[in-house]
N, C-alpha and C positions, 0 to 999 in steps of 0.2 A: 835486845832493848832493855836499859834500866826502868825495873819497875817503878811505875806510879808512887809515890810518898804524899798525902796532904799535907805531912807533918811540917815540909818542909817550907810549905807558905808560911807555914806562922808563923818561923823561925826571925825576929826583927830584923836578923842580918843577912835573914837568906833571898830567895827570889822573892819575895813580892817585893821587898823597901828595893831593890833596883832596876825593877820592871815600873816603878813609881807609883805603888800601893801604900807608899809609907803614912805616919798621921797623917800627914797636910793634905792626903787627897780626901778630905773627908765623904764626899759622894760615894768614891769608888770605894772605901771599907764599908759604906752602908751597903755595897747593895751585895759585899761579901759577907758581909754580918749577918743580910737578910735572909742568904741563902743558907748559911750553917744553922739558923732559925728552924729553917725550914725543914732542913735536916735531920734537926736535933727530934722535932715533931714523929718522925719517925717512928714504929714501935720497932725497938729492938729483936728483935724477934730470930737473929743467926745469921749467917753469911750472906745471905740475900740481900739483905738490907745493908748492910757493909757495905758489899760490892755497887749499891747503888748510892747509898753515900759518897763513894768514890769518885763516883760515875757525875752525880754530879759537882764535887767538890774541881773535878780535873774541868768539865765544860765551864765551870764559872772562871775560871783560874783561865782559860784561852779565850774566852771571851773576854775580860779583864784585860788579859794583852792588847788583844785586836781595838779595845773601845781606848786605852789610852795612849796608845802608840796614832790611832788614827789611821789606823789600817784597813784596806776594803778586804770585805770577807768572801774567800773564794777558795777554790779549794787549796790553794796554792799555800795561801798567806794559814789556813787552819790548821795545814800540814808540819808548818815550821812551827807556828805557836806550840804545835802535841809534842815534838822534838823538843822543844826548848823545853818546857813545863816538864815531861814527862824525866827529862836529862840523857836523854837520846841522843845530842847534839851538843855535848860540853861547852866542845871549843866554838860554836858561834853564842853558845849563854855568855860565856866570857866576855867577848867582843861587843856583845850587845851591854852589859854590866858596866863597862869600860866606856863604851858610849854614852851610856846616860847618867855614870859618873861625871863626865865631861860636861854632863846638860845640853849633848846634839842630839837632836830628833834620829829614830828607827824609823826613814822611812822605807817604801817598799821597794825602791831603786838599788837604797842600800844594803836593804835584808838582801834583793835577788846576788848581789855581789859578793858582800859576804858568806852568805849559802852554800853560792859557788867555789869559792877561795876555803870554804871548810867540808867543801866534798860533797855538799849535798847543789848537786844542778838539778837538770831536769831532766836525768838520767836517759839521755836519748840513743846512745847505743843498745845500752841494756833492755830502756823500753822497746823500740822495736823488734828486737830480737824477743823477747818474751812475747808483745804482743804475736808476732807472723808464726812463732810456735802454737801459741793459743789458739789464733783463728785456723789455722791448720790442724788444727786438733778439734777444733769445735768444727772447721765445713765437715768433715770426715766422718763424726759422731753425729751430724744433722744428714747426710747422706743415707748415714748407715741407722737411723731411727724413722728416715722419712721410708725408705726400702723396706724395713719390718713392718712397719703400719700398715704399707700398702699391700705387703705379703699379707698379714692376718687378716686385713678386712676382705680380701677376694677370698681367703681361707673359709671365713666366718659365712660369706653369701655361702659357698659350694656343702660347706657344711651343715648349715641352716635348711639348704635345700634335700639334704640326706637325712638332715632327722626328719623333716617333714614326710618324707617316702615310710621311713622306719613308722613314724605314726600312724600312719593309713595302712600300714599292713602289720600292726603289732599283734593282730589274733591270732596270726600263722604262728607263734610261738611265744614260751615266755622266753628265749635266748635272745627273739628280734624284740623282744622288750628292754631287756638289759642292756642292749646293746645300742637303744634310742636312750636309757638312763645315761649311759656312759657318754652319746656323743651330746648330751646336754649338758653336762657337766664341762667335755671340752671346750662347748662353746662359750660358754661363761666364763671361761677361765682366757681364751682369747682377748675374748670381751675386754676383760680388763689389763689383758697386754698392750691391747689398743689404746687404751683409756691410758695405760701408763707413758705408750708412744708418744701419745700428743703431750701430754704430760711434758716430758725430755726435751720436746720443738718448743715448747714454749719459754721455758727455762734458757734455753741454746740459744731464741732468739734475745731473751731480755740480756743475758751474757755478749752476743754481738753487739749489741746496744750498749752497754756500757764501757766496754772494749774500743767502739766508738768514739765515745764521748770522751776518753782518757785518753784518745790519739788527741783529740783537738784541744782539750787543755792541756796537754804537752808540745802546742804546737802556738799558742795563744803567749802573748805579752800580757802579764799581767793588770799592768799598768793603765797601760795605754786601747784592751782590748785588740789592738791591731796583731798581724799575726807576728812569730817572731823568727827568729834569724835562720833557726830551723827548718821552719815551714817555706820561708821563701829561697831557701837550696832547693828544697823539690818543688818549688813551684818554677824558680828557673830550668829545673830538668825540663817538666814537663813543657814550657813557653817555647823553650828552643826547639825541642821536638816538634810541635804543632807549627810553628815557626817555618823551618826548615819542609817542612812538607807542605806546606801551603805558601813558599816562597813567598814569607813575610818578611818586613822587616822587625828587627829584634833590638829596642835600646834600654838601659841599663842607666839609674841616678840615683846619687847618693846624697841628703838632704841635712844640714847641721844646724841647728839654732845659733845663732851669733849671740854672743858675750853672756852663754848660758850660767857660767857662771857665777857670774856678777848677780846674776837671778838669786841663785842659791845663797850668794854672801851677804846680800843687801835684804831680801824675805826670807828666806830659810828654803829649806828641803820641802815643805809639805806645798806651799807655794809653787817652788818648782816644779813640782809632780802635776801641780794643777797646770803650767805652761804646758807643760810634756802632753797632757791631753788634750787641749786645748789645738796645738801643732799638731799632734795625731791627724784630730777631728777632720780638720781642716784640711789637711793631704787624701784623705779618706774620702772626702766628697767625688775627688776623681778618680776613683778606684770601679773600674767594672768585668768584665769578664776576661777583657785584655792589659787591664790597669791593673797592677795588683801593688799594694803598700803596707809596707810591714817596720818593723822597727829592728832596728840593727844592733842596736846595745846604744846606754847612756842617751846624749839627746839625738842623736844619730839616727836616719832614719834611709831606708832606699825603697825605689819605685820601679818596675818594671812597667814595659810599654810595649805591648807589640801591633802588631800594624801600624805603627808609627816611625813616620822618619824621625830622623835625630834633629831638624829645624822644627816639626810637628811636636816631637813629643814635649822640645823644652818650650815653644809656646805656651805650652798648658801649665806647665811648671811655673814657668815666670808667672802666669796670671794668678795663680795660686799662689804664689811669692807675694807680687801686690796685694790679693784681697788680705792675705797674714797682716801684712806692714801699716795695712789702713784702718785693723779694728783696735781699739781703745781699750784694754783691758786694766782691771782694777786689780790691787789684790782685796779680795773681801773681809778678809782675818783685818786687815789694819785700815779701811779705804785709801791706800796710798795707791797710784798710778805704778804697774810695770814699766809704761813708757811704751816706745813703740817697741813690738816682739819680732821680728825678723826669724829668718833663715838664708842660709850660705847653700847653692847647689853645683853636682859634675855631672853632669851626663857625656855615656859613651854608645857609640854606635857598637851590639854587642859580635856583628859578623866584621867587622874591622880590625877583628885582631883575633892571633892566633886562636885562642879558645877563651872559654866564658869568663872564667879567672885572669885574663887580662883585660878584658872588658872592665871587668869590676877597679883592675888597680889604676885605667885610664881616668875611670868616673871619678875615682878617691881623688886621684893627680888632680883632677882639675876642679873637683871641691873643695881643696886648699889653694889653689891657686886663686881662686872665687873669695875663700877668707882672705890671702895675701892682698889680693890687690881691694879691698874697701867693704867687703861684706855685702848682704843682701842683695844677693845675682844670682844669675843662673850661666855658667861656664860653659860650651861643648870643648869636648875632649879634642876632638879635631883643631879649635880654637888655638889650641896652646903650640907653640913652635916648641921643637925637638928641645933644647937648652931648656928652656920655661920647665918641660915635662920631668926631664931627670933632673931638675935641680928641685921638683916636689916630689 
């Protein structure tokens, strides 16, 4: 990774004037002015204070990003800011430089796309393969700390109870003296192997825990908080599995905002991101331990359903469809009307066809065919006659 440079904010023509720190933001150079202030306050005093000048010259410079950009701060979005700032990440600075030359918003639909398109995604091969090495490395080391602890503390009773012997008969000799000095010493030295045990378990466990927490933000839409395309591949493993053994039914729908758009041309990108959660929210409310909705890329969204027929599950769907179409939403940046917000749906019965991957291209089939013919429906796949299907 290229090292940190502060120098390179000041630079007039370097990253801050097209991250849009330039004069005209006057806010945003006060509250970087405030902080080199504050900086400067500082006593010089040698590398410490360097490094922490740095430290926070680079936090204000990614907060800067996130606060003009209008970006939510998570770790996602903090991640790409440190890349960009620090010059980790050339070719998406470029793109973004290029972008706000043009004067279009960096939002976070488009960051997560360009990100992608410059190699940085959400590295889900790699992560899992690192994380199932790590936790297999960490059960094994929490095995093998939890087995020593419990070796020494039965060690420490049997031992405890031998110096006690050794003391009630130390006048037989001074050898059975020396010999209780010694096993006192072992004991104490257990002592704190035990003390180091728990030590390790506790450590092991806050490392499972954050190992944790970095499955599920690697598994999360940023955006939208719903989960995302990733998480709902193993979520359909697991549905068809549980499915299939409890001869359930299994259906599959894929959910599009109509004339999304026109959203984004007529309000802009920050706008649209607020449609996008907005449709989230509101697919989300049917979501339960057999309901699962996650977002599929763009305004694209899909739902699983199980124990539900395919007339049951799009029931619910369409109803959710209506309650979308019937609320009023404003944009607030400018009070101007959205209009009504819609969504276009396919759902497919997922045991009606060869395997799960054609489930899904039946849903797709007839969520275009839902856009072709008038928008704002709900399609089943069964619905669509042979011709209808292959010509979507």
């Amino acid at each position: 990774m290229t090292a940190y440079d502060p120098d390179l904010t000041r630079q007039p023509n370097g990253l801050m004037r097209w991250l849009g720190f330039g004069s005209g933001n006057a806010s945003q150079n006060a509250e970087v002015d405030e902080a080199k202030v504050d900086d400067a306050a500082l006593p010089n005093t040698g590398l410490d204070d360097r490094r922490e000048r740095r430290r926070r010259e680079l936090l204000n410079d990614i907060s800067s990003f996130l606060v003009t950009h209008r970006l939510e701060v998570s770790g996602y979005t903090l991640a790409i800011a440190f890349d960009i700032i620090t010059g980790a990440n050339p070719k998406l600075a470029r793109l973004i430089e290029q972008r706000v030359a043009k004067r279009q918003p960096v939002s976070l639909d488009w960051l997560e796309k360009s990100a992608r398109n410059c190699g940085r995604g959400d590295g889900s091969a790699l992560l899992d393969e690192l994380m199932g090495k790590l936790e297999s490395s960490i059960e094994e080391f929490s095995q093998t700390t939890s087995n020593a602890r419990s070796a020494t503390t039965e060690y420490n009773s049997a031992l405890q109870h031998q110096v006690g012997e050794l003391e009630r008969v130390s006048k037989a000799g001074v050898v059975i003296s020396e010999l209780a000095s010694i096993a006192k010493v072992m004991l104490d030295r257990t002592r704190d192997i035990e003390l180091e045990m728990t030590r390790s378990e506790m450590k092991t466990k806050a490392l499972q825990d954050r190992l944790e927490e970095a499955r599920r933000e690697a598994e999360m839409d940023h955006l939208t908080g719903l989960p995302n395309r990733r998480a709902f591949e193993s979520l359909l493993t697991d549905e068809l599995d549980t499915a299939v053994i409890n001869s359930e039914p299994l259906c599959v729908a894929f959910c599009d905002i109509d004339h999304f758009k026109r959203i984004n041309d007529t309000h802009g990108h920050e706008a649209g991101d607020r449609v996008l959660r907005t449709v989230a929210t509101t697919l989300a409310k049917i979501s339960d331990d057999r309901c699962h909705v996650a977002r599929h890329g763009g305004e694209e969204f899909v739902v699983l359903f199980r124990d539900k027929t395919v007339d049951e599950a799009s029931a619910i769907l369409d109803k959710t469809r209506e309650a979308m179409a019937a609320r009023k939403l404003v944009n607030r940046a400018t009070d101007i009307p959205f209009g009504t917000i819609t969504f276009s749906a396919g759902i497919a019965d997922v045991f009606a066809y060869p395997a799960p991957r054609d489930a899904l291209k039946a849903a797709d089939d007839a969520l275009y065919a839902a856009k072709h013919s008038g928008r704002n429906q709900v399609l089943k796949a069964s619905d669509l006659d042979p011709v209808q299907a292959e010509a979507e």
